[in-house]
TORBARO-126187 format. One record per residue (C-alpha): residue number from 1; x, y, z. Coordinates in nm, 3 decimals, decimal comma, padded with zeros to 5 digits, always signed. Example, Ala and Ser with C-alpha at 12.3 -4.5 7.8 and 13.67 -1.06 7.14 Angstrom:
  nr    east   north      up
   1 +01,230 -00,450 +00,780
   2 +01,367 -00,106 +00,714
end
This chain:
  nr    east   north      up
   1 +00,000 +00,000 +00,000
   2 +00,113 +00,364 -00,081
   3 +00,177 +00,537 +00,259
   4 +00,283 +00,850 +00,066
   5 -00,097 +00,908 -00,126
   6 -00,239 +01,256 -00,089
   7 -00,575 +01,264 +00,136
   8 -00,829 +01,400 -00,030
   9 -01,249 +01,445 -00,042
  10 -01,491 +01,362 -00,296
  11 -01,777 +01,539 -00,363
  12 -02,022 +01,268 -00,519
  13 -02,246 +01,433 -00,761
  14 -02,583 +01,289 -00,835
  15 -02,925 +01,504 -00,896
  16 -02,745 +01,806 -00,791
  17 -02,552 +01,895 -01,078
  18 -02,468 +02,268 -00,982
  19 -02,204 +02,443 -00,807
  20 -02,442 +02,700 -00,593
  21 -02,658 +02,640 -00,277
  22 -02,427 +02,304 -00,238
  23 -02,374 +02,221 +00,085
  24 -02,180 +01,937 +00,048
  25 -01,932 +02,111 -00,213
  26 -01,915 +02,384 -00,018
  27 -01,832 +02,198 +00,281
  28 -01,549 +02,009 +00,122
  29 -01,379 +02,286 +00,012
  30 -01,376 +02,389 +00,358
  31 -01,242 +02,105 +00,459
  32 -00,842 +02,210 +00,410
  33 -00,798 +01,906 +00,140
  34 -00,808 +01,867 -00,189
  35 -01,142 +01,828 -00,377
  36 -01,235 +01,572 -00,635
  37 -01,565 +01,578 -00,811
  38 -01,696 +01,342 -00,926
  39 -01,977 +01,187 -01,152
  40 -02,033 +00,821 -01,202
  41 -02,234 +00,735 -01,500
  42 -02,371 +00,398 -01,336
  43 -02,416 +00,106 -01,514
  44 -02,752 -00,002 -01,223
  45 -02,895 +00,309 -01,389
  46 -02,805 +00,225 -01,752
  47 -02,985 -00,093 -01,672
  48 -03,284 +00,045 -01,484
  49 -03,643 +00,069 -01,684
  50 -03,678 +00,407 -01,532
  51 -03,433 +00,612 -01,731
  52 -03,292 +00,676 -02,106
  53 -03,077 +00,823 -02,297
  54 -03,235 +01,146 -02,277
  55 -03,170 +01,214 -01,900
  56 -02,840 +01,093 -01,967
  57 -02,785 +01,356 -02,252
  58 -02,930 +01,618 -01,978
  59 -02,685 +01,523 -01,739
  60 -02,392 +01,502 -02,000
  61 -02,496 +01,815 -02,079
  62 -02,485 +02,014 -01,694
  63 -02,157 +01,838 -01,658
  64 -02,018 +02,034 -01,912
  65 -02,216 +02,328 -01,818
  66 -01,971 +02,229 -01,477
  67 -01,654 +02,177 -01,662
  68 -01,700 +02,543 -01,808
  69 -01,746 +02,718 -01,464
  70 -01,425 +02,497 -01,304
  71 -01,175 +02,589 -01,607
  72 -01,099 +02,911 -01,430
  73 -01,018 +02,727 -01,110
  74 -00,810 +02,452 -01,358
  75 -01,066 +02,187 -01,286
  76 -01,340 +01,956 -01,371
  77 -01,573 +01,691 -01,304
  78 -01,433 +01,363 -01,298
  79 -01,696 +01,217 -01,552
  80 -01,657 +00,822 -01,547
  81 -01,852 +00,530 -01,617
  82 -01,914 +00,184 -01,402
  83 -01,988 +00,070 -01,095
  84 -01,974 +00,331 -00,814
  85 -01,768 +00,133 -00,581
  86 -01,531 +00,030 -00,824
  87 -01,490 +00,369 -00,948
  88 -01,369 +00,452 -00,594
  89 -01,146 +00,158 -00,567
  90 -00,993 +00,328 -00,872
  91 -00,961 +00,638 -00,688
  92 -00,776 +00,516 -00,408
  93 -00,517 +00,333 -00,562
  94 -00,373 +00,704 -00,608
  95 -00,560 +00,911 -00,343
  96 -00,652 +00,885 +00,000
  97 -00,994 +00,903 +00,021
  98 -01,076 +01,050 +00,401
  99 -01,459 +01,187 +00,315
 100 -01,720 +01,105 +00,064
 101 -01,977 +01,447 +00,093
 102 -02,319 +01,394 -00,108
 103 -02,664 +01,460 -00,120
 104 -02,947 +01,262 +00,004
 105 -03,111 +01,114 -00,300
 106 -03,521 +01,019 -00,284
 107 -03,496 +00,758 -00,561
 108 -03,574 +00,421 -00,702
 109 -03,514 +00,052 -00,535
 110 -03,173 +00,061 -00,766
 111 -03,042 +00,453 -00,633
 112 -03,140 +00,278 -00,251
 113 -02,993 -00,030 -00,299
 114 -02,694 +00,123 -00,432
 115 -02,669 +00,365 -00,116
 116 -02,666 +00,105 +00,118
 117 -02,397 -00,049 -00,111
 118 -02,203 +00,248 -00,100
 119 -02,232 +00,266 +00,314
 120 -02,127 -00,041 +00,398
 121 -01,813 -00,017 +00,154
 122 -01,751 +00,314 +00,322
 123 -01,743 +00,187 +00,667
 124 -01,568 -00,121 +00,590
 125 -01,288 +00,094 +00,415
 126 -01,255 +00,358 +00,730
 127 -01,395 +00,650 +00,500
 128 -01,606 +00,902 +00,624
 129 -02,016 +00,961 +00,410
 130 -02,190 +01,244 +00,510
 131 -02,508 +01,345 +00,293
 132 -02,716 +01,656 +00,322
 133 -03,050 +01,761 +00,277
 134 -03,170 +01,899 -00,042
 135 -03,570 +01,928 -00,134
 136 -03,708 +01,937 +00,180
 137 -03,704 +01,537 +00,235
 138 -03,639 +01,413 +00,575
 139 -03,581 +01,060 +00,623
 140 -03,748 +00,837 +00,929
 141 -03,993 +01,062 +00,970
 142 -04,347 +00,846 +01,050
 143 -04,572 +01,130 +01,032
 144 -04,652 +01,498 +00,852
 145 -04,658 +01,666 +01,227
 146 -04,350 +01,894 +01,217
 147 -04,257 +01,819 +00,791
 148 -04,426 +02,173 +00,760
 149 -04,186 +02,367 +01,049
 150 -03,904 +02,141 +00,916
 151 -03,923 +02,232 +00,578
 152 -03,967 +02,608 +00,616
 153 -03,671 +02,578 +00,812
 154 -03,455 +02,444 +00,576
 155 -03,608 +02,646 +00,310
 156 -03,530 +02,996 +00,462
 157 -03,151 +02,920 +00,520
 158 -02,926 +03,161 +00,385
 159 -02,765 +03,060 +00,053
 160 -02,397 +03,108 +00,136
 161 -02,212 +03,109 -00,202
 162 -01,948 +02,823 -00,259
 163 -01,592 +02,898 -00,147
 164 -01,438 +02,828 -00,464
 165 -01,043 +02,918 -00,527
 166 -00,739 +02,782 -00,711
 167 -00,568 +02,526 -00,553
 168 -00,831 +02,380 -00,401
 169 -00,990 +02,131 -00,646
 170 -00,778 +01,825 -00,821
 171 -00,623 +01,997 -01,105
 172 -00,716 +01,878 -01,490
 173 -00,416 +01,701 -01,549
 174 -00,421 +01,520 -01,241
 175 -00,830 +01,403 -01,318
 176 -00,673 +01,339 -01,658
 177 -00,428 +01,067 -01,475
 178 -00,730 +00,939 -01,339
 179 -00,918 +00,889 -01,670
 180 -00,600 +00,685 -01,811
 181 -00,723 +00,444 -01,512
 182 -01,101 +00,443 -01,545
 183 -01,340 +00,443 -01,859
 184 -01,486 +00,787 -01,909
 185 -01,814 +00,911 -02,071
 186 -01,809 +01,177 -02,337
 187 -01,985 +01,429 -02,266
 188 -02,052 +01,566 -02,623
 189 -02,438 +01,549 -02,707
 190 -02,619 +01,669 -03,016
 191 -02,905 +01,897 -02,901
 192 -03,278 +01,824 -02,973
 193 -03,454 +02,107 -03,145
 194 -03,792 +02,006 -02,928
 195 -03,607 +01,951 -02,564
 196 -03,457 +02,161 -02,292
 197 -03,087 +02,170 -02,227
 198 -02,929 +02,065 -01,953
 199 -02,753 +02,321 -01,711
 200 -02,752 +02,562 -01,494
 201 -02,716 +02,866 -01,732
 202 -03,039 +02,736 -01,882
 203 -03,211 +02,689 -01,568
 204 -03,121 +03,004 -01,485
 205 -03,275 +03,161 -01,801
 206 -03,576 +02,975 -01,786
 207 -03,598 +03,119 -01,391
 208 -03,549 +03,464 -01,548
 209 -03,779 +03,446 -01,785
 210 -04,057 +03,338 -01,589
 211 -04,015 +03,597 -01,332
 212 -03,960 +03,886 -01,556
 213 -04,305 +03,820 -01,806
 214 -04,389 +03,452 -01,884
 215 -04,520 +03,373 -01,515
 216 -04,870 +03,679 -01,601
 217 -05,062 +03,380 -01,767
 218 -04,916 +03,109 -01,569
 219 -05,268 +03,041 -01,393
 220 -05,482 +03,159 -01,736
 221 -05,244 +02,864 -01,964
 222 -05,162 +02,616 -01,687
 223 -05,406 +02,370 -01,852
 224 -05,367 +02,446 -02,194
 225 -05,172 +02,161 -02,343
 226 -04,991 +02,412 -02,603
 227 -04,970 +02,760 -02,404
 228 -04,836 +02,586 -02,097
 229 -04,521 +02,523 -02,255
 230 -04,436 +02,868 -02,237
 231 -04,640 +03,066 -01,964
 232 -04,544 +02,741 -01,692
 233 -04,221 +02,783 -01,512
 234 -04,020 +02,486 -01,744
 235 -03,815 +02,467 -01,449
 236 -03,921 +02,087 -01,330
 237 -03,615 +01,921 -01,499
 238 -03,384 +02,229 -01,376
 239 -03,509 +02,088 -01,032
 240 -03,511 +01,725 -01,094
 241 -03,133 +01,717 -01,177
 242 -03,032 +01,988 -00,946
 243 -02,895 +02,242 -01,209
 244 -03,135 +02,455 -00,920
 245 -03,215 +02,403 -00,607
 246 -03,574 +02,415 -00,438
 247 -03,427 +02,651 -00,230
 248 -03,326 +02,936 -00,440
 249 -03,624 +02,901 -00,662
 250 -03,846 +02,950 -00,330
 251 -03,631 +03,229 -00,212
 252 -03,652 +03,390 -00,571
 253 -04,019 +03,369 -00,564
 254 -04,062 +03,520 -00,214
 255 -03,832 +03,808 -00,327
 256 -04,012 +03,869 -00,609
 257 -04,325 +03,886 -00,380
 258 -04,155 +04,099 -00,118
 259 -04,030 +04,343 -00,392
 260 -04,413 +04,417 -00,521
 261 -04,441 +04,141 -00,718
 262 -04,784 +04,030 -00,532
 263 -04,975 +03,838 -00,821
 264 -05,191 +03,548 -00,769
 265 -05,002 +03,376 -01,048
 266 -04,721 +03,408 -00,825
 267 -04,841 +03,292 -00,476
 268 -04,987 +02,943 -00,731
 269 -04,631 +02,878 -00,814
 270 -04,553 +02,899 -00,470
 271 -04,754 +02,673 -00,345
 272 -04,688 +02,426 -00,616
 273 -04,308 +02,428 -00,520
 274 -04,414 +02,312 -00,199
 275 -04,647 +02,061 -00,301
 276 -04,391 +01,917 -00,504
 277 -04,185 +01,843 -00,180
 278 -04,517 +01,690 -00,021
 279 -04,531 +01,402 -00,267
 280 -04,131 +01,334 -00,269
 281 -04,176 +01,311 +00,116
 282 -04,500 +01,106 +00,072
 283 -04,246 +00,834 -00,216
 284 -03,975 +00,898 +00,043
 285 -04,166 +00,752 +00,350
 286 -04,343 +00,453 +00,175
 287 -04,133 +00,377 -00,114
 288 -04,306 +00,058 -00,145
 289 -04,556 +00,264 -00,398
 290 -04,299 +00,203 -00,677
 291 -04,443 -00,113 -00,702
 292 -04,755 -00,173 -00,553
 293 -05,052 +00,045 -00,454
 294 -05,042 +00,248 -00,145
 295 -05,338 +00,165 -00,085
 296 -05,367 -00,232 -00,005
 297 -05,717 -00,209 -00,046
 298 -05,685 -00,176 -00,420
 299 -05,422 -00,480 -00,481
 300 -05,679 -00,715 -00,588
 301 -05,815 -00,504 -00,866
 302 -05,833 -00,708 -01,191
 303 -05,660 -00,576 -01,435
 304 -05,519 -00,808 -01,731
 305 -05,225 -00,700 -01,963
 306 -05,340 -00,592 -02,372
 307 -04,995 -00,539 -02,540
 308 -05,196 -00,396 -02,844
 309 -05,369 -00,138 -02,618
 310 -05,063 -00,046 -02,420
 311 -04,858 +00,034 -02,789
 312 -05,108 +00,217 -02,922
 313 -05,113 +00,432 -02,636
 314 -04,735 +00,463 -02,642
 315 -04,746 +00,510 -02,987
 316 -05,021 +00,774 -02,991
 317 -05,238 +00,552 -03,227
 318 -05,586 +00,479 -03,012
 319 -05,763 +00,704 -03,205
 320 -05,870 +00,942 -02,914
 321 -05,717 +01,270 -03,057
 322 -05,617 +01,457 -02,751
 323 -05,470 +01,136 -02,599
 324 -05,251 +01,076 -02,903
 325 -05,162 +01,443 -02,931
 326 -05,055 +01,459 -02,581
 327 -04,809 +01,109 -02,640
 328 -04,661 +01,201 -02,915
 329 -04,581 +01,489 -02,779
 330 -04,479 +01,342 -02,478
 331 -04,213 +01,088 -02,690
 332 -04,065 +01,418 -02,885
 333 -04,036 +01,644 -02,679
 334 -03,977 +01,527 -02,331
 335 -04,289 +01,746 -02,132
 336 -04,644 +01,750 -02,070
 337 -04,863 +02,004 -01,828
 338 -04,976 +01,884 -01,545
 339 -05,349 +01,812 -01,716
 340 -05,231 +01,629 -01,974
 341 -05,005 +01,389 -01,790
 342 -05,317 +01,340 -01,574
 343 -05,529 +01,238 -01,908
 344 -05,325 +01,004 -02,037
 345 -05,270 +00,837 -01,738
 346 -05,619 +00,826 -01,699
 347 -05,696 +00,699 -02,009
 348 -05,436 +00,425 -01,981
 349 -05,584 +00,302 -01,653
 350 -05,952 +00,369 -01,647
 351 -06,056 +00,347 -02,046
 352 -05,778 +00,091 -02,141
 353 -05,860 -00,091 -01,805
 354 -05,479 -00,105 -01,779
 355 -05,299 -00,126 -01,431
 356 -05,072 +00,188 -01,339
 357 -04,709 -00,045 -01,293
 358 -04,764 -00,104 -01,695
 359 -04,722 +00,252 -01,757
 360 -04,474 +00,365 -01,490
 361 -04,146 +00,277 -01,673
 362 -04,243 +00,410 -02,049
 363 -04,396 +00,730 -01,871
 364 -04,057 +00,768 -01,667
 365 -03,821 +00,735 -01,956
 366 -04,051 +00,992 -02,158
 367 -04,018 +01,255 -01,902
 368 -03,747 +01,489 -01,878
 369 -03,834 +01,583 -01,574
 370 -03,848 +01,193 -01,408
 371 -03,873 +01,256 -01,057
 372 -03,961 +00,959 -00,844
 373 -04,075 +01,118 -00,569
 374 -04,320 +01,268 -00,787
 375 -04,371 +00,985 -01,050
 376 -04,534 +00,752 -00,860
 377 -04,754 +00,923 -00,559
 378 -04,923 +01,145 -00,889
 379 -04,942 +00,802 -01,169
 380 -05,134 +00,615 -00,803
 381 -05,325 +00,948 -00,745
 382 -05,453 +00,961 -01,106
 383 -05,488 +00,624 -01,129
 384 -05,747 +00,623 -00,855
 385 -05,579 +00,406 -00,648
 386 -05,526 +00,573 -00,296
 387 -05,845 +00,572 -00,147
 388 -05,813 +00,933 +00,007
 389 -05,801 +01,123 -00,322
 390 -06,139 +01,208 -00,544
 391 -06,143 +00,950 -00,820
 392 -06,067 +01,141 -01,161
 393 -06,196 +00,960 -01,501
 394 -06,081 +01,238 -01,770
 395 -06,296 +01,249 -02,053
 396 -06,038 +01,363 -02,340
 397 -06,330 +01,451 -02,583
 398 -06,415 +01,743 -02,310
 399 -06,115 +01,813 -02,206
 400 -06,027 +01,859 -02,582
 401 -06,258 +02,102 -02,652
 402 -06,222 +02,293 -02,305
 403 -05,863 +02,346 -02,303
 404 -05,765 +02,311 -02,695
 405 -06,094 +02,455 -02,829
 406 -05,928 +02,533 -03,192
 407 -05,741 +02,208 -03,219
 408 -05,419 +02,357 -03,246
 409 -05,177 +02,129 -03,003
 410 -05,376 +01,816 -03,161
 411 -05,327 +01,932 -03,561
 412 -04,983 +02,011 -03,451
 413 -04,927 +01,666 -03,315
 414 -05,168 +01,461 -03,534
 415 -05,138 +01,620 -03,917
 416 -05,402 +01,342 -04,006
 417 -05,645 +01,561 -03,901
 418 -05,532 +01,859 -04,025
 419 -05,792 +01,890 -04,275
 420 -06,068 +01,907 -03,996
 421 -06,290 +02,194 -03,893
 422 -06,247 +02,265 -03,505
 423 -06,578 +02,133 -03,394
 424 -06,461 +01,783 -03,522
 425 -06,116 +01,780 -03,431
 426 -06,155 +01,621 -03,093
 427 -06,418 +01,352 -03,184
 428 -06,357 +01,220 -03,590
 429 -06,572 +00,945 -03,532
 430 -06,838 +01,159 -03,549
 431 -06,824 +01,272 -03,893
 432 -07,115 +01,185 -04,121
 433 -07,009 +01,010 -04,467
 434 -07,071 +01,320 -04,623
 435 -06,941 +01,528 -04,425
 436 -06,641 +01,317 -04,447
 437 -06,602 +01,361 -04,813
 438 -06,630 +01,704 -04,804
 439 -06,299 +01,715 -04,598
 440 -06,153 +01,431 -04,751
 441 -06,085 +01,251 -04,419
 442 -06,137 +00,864 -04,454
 443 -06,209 +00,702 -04,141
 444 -05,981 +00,455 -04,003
 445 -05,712 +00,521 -04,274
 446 -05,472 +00,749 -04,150
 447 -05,588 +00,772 -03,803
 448 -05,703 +00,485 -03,651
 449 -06,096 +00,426 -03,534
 450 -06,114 +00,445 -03,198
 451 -05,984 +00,146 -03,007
 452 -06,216 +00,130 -02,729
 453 -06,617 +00,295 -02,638
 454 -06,526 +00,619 -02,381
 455 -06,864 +00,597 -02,269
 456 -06,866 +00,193 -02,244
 457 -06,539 +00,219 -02,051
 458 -06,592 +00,495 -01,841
 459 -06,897 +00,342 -01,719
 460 -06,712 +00,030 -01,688
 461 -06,440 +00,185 -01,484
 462 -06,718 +00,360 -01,265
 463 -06,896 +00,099 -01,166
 464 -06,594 -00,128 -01,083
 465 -06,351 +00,138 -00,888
 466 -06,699 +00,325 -00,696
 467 -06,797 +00,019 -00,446
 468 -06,378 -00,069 -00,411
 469 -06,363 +00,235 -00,276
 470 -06,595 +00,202 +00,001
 471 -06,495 -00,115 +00,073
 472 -06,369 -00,186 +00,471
 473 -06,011 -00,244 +00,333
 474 -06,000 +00,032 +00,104
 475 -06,115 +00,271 +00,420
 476 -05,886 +00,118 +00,688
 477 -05,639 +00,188 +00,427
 478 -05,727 +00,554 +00,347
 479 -05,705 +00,661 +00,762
 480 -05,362 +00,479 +00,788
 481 -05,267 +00,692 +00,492
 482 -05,427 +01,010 +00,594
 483 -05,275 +00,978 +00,925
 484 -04,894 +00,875 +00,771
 485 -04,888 +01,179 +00,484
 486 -05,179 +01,415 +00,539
 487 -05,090 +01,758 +00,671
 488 -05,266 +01,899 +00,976
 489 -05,331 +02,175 +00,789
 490 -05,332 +02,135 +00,446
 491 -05,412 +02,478 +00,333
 492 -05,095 +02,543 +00,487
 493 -04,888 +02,426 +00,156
 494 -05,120 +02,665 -00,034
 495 -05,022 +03,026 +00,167
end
């Protein structure tokens, strides 16, 4: 063994890919030894159903939105591929590893599998793991009674800015020494014209831009499946990877409020920033939702597989307009509102009669934004399987003409049915013979007939989830929730 390797700490990036409001980075450089950062591109999350290449090409590209802001201080992320503990193993056959600084991750059965993993190797090696808090997420909590107090807390501590200076990282040319020993990742990615970057200087933009104009019709467009893109905040894949933290967008929105800026719009985002720390703290303290309904109650629903309905919804081919829209835009472009993820996850599991789990995975990988925490407490809530939330059956023909009353987002998604008048966009099947010709639209060539009866399998859907959910198990179920994850006050989360 070398006696004579330098001690040093590693800061282990994983969704917090920025170099502000880091408390573990910060606290590393404090720490009076060098500092090695580091990103492992893990082979459990290569291999995980959850995730694809485009949250890898995200992450590739904050890395290099990283590697830019470290050149000044001769640095850069050690970018590497592999198994996490082997990586390290690499690392200390020329460094001393004393600490391992992180942050606590809220993630899937592989990301908490793989931190226990990474513990135990610690402790049998004699290195030091400290993680921090970063959304708002306390762990072992067994009830909502001080998450509120907590979480304000946390929230209004004062973002100290990082301590960076030269000298203090791992220089390039020693990370490059390291690369000669360990397979890297390159981190050169061709952007998509119809997805956001990765990065901090884009999450910062987006953050601008909301504040300074886009936020005035944030409540007016926040259902609107094509004005939504722009008048919403865009900032939920900023968050997800940690090119921002929840923290300085709260404290950007309260001093926008405190400065004048008193709009309703504004106190709405608000609240949904802290909602969106409810739900991870919800996954976080009954993780067991990934793969089974919170609610026991619901577990013997009947639900059989149809591979032909599940790829026509994935494919945006069932021949419900607004549905297919919403998918294929979903597949292209990485984001949905809020509404629309609702709708197709209603569709899938109360008109297709499909259960939530065969969704989950193709729903994850289409989001930019994948957030576990939020993934599966909203794809349960929507699929009406919680027992303490107001069951939801979307009709898409409605919603359609509510929310995309000229047909725009569907014509721009579905150019089948461009040649349609407004009134018919949302509901093809409709159409008359004649008034088919006149339009030239041919039923069932070009866009498929409908594949299932809304009105059949709404009813259908109705009749079967209405008595299960006043069933004895389904209400045991929904008081042991309520009392695990409901607020006290749940207004509270909406000041």
């Amino acid at each position: 063994m070398n006696s004579d390797r330098e001690p040093i700490h590693i800061v282990w990036l994983k969704r917090d890919l920025r170099l502000e409001d880091h408390p573990p980075l910060r606290n590393a450089l404090l720490s009076k030894r060098r500092v090695l950062v580091l990103y492992v591109f893990e082979d459990i999350l290569f291999e995980d159903p959850h995730y694809s290449p485009r949250h890898f090409n995200f992450i590739k590209q904050s890395i290099k939105t990283l590697n830019d802001q470290l050149k000044s201080y001769n640095s850069k992320v050690l970018s590497v591929t592999g198994k996490l503990t082997k990586v390290l193993e690499s690392i200390s056959k020329v460094y001393r590893i004393e600490k391992i600084w992180a942050h606590q991750e809220t993630g899937v059965m592989t990301t908490f599998n793989r931190d226990h993993e990474l513990a135990q190797w610690c402790d049998e090696s004699h290195i030091s793991f400290e993680e921090h808090l970063q959304q708002g997420v306390f762990r072992g909590m067994k009830n909502r009674v001080n998450w509120l107090r907590k979480w304000d807390a946390l929230m209004n501590e004062t973002i100290i800015p990082t301590p960076l200076k030269k000298g203090v990282l791992i220089t390039k040319r020693s990370i490059g020494q390291l690369e000669d020993q360990i397979p890297t990742m390159e981190l050169e990615v061709k952007p998509h014209p119809k997805r956001q970057m990765g990065g901090s200087q884009y999450a910062v933009r987006y953050l601008n831009s909301f504040f300074n104009d886009r936020y005035r019709n944030y409540q007016k467009h926040i259902s609107k499946p094509d004005l939504s893109r722009r008048s919403c905040s865009r900032l939920s894949p900023y968050l997800a990877f940690g090119n921002l933290s929840m923290r300085q967008v709260l404290q950007k929105t309260e001093y926008e409020s405190i400065n004048g800026n008193r709009s309703f719009a504004l106190k709405a985002f608000g609240s949904r920033l802290r909602w969106q720390s409810h739900f991870i703290q919800k996954f976080e303290m009954e993780c067991s939702m990934e793969f089974e309904s919170i609610n026991k109650g619901y577990q013997k629903l009947d639900k059989s597989l149809n591979e032909e309905y599940i790829k026509a919804w994935e494919t945006g081919q069932t021949g419900v307009p607004l549905v297919d829209a919403a998918m294929r835009c979903l597949v292209e472009t990485g984001y949905l509102n809020f509404r629309m993820r609702s709708l197709v996850v209603s569709f899938f599991t109360h008109h297709l009669w499909q259960p939530w789990q065969a969704c989950a995975h193709f729903l994850a990988r289409q989001f930019l934004d994948f957030e576990p925490g939020i993934h599966y407490p909203q794809l349960q809530m929507q699929a009406g399987v919680t027992g303490i939330n107001m069951l939801r059956i979307y009709n898409p023909v409605k919603n359609g003409q509510e929310h995309d009353p000229n047909g725009q987002f569907v014509k721009q998604w579905l150019p089948e049915l461009e040649m349609l008048p407004e009134e018919m966009v949302h509901s093809p099947w409709e159409l008359t013979p004649i008034e088919a010709g006149v339009y030239g639209f041919e039923s069932g060539k070009g866009y498929p007939h409908p594949i299932v009866d809304l009105q059949k399998t709404r009813k259908h859907a109705t009749s079967s989830l209405w008595p299960l959910s006043k069933s004895a198990p389904v209400r045991k179920e929904g008081k042991r929730i309520l009392a695990k994850h409901t607020l006290a006050d749940r207004n509270s989360l909406m000041r």
